[in-house]
mmCIF file of the C-alpha atoms, coordinates in Angstrom:
data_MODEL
# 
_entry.id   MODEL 
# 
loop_
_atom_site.group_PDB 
_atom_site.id 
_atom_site.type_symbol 
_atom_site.label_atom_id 
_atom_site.label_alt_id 
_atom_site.label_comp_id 
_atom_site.label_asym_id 
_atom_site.label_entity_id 
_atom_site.label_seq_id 
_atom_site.pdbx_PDB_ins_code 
_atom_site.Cartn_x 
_atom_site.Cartn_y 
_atom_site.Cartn_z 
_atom_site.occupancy 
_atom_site.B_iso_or_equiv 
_atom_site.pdbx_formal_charge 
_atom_site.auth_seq_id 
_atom_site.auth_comp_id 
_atom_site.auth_asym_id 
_atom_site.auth_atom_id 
_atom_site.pdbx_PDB_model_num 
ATOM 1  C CA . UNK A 1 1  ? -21.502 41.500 -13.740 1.00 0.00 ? 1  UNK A CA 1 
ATOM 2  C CA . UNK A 1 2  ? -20.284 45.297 -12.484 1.00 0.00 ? 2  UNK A CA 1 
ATOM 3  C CA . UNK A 1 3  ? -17.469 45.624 -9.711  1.00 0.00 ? 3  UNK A CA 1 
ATOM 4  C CA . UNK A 1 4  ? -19.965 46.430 -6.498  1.00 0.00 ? 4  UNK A CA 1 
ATOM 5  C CA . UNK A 1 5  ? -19.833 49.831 -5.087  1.00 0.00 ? 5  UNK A CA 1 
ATOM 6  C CA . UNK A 1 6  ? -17.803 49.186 -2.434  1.00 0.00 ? 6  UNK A CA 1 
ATOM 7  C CA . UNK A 1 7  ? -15.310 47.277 -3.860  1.00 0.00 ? 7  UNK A CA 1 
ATOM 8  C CA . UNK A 1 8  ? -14.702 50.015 -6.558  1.00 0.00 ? 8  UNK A CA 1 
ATOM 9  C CA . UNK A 1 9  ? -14.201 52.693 -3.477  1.00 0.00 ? 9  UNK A CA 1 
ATOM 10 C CA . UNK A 1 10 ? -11.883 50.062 -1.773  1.00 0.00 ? 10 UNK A CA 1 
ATOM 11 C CA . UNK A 1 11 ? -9.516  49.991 -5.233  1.00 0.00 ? 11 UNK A CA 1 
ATOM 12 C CA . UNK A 1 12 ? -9.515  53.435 -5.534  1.00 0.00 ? 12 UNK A CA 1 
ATOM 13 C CA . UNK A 1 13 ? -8.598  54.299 -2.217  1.00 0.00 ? 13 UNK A CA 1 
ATOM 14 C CA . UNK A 1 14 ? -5.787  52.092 -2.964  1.00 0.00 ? 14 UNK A CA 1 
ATOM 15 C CA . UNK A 1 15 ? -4.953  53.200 -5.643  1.00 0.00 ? 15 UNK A CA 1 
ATOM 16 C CA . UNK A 1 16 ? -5.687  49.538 -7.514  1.00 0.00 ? 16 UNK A CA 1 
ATOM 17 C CA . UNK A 1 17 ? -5.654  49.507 -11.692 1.00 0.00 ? 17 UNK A CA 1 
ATOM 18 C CA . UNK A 1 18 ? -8.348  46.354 -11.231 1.00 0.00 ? 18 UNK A CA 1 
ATOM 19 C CA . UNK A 1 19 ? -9.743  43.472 -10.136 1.00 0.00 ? 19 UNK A CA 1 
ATOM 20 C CA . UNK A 1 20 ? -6.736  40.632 -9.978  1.00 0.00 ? 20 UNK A CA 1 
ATOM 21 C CA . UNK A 1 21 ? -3.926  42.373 -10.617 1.00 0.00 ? 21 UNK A CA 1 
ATOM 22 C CA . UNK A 1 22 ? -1.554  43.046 -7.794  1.00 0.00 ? 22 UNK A CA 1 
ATOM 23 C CA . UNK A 1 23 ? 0.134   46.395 -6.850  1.00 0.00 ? 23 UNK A CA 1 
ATOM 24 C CA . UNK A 1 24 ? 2.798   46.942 -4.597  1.00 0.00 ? 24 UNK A CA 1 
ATOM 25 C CA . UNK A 1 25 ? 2.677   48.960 -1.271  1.00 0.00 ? 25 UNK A CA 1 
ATOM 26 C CA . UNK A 1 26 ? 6.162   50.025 -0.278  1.00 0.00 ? 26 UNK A CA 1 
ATOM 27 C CA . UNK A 1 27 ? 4.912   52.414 2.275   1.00 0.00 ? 27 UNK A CA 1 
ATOM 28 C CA . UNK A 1 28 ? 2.565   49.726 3.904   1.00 0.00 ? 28 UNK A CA 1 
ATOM 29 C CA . UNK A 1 29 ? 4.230   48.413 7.448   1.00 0.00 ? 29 UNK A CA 1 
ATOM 30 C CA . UNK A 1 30 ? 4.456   44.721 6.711   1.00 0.00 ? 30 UNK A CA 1 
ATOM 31 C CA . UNK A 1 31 ? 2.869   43.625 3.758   1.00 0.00 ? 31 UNK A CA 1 
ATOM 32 C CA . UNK A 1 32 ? 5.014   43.863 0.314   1.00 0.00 ? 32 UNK A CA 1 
ATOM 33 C CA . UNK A 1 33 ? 1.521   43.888 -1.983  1.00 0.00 ? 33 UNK A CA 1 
ATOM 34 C CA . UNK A 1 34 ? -1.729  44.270 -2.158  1.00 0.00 ? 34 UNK A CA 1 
ATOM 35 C CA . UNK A 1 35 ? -4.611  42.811 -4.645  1.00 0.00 ? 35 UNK A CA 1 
ATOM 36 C CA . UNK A 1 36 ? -8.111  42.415 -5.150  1.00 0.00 ? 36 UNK A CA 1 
ATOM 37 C CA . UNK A 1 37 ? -8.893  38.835 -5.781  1.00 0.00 ? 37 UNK A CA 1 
ATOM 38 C CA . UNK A 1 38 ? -12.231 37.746 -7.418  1.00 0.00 ? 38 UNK A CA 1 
ATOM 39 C CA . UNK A 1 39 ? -13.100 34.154 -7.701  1.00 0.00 ? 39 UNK A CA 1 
ATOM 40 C CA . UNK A 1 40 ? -16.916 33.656 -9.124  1.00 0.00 ? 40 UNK A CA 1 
ATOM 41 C CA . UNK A 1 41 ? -19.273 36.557 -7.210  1.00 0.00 ? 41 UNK A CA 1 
ATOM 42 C CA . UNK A 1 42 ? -16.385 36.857 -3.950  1.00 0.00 ? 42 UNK A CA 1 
ATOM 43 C CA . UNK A 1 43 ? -14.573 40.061 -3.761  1.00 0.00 ? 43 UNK A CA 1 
ATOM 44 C CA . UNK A 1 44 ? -11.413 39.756 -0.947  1.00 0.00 ? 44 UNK A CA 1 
ATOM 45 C CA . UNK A 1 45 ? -8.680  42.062 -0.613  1.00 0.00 ? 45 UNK A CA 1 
ATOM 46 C CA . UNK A 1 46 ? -5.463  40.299 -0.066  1.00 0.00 ? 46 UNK A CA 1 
ATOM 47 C CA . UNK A 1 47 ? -2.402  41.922 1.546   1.00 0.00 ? 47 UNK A CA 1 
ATOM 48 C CA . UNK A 1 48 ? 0.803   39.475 0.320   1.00 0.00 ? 48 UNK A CA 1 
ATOM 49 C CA . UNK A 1 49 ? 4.322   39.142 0.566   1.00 0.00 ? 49 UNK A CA 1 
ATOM 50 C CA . UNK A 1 50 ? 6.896   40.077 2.809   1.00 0.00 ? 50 UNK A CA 1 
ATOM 51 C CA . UNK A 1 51 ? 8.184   43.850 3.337   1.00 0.00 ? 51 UNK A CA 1 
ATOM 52 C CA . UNK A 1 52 ? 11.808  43.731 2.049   1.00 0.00 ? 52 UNK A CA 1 
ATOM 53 C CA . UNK A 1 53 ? 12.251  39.681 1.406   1.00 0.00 ? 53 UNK A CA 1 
ATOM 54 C CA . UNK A 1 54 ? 15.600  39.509 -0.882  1.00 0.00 ? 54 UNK A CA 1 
ATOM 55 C CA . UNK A 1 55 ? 14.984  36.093 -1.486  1.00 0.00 ? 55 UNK A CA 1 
ATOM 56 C CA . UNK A 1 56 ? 11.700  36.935 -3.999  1.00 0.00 ? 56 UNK A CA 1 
ATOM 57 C CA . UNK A 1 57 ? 11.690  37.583 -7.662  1.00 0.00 ? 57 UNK A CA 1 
ATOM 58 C CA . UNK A 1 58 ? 11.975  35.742 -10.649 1.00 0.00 ? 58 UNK A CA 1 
ATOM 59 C CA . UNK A 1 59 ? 14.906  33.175 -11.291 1.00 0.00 ? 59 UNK A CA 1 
ATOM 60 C CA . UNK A 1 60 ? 17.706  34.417 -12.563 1.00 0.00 ? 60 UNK A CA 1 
ATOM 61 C CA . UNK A 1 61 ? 20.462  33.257 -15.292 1.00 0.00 ? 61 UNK A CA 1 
ATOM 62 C CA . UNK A 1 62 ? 23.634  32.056 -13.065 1.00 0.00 ? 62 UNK A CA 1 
ATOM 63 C CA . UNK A 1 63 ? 20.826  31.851 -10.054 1.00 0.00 ? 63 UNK A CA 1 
ATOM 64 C CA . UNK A 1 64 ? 22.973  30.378 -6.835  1.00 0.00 ? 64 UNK A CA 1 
ATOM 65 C CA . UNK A 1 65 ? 21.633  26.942 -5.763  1.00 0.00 ? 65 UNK A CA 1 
ATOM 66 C CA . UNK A 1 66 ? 20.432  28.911 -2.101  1.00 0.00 ? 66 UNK A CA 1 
ATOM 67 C CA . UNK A 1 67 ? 18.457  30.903 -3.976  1.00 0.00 ? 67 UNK A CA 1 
ATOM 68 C CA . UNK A 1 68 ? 16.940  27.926 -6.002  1.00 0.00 ? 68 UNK A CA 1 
ATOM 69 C CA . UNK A 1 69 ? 16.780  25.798 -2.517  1.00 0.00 ? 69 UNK A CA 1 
ATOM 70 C CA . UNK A 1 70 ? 15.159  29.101 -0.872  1.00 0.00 ? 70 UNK A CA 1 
ATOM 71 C CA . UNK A 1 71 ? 12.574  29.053 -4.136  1.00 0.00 ? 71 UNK A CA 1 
ATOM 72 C CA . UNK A 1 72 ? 11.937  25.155 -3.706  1.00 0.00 ? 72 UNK A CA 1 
ATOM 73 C CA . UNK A 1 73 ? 11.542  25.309 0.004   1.00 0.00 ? 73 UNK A CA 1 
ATOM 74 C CA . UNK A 1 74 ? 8.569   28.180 -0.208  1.00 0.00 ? 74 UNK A CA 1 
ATOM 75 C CA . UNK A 1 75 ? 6.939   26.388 -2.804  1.00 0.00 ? 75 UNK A CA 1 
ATOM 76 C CA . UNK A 1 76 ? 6.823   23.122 -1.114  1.00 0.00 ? 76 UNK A CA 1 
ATOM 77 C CA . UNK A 1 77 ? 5.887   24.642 2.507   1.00 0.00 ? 77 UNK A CA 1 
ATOM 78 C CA . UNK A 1 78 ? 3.099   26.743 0.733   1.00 0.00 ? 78 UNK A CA 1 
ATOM 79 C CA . UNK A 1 79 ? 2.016   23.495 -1.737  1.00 0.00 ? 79 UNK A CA 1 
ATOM 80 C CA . UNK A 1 80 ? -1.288  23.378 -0.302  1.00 0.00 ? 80 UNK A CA 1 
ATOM 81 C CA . UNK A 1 81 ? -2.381  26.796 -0.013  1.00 0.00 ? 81 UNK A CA 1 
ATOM 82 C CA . UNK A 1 82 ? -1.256  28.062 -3.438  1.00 0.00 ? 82 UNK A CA 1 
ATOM 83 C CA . UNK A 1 83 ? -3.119  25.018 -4.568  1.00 0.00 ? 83 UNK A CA 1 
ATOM 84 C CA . UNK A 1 84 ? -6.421  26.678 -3.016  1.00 0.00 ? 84 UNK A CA 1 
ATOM 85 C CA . UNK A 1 85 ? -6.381  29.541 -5.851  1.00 0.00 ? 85 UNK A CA 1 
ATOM 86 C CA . UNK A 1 86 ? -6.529  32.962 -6.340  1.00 0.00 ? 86 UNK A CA 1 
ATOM 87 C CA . UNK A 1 87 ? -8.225  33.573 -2.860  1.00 0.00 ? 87 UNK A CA 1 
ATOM 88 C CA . UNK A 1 88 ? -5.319  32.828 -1.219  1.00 0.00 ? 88 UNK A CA 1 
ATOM 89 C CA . UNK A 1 89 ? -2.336  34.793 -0.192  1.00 0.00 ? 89 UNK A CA 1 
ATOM 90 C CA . UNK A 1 90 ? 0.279   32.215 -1.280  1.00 0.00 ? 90 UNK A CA 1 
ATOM 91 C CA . UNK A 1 91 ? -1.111  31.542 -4.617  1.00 0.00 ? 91 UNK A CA 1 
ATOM 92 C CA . UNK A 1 92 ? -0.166  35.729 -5.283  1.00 0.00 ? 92 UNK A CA 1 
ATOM 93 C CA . UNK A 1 93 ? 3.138   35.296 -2.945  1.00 0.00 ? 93 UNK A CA 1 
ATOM 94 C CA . UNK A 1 94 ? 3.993   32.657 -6.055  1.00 0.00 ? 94 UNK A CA 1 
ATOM 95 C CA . UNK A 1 95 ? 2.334   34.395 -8.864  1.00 0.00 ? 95 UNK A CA 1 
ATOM 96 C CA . UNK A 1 96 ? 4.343   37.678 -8.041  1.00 0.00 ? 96 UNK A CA 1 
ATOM 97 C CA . UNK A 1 97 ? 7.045   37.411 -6.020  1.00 0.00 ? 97 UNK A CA 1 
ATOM 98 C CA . UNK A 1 98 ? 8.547   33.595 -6.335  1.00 0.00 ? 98 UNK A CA 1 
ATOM 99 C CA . UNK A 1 99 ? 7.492   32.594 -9.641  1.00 0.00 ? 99 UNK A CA 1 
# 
């Protein structure tokens, strides 16, 4: 099935390489990244992460044990939502920025 009209303008305005794959918006006020998500026929645009966390990334070699705590805790907190799939903000948040 084609990307609708309307979602196409929405990804170019945005500047978005396609559908599921996240891009970061470093000029955007709050919001660390931006994707379309498609689950089935559902389009949504998603605006994830938070502008300037330190905490995100991937794990490190030599990682401290905060960090690994901080990792832990926002994975346990956001169990429930990243559980509920790609339509969700906190399944990206993990996908890009925790994982």
């Amino acid at each position: 099935m084609a990307v609708p009209a309307r979602v196409k303008a929405t990804m170019r305005r945005l500047g978005l390489r396609g559908v599921n794959k996240p891009k970061r918006t470093p000029g955007h006020k709050t919001k660390s990244h931006v994707v379309m998500a498609k689950s089935g026929n559902r389009y949504k645009l998603i605006r994830f992460g938070q502008q300037g966390a330190k905490t995100a990334g991937k794990p490190r070699k030599g990682e401290s044990e905060r960090m690994k705590a901080k990792r832990r805790s926002f994975k346990a907190r956001h169990a429930k939502n990243i559980a509920k799939g790609r339509m969700s903000a906190a399944f990206w948040a993990d996908r890009v920025k925790w994982s």
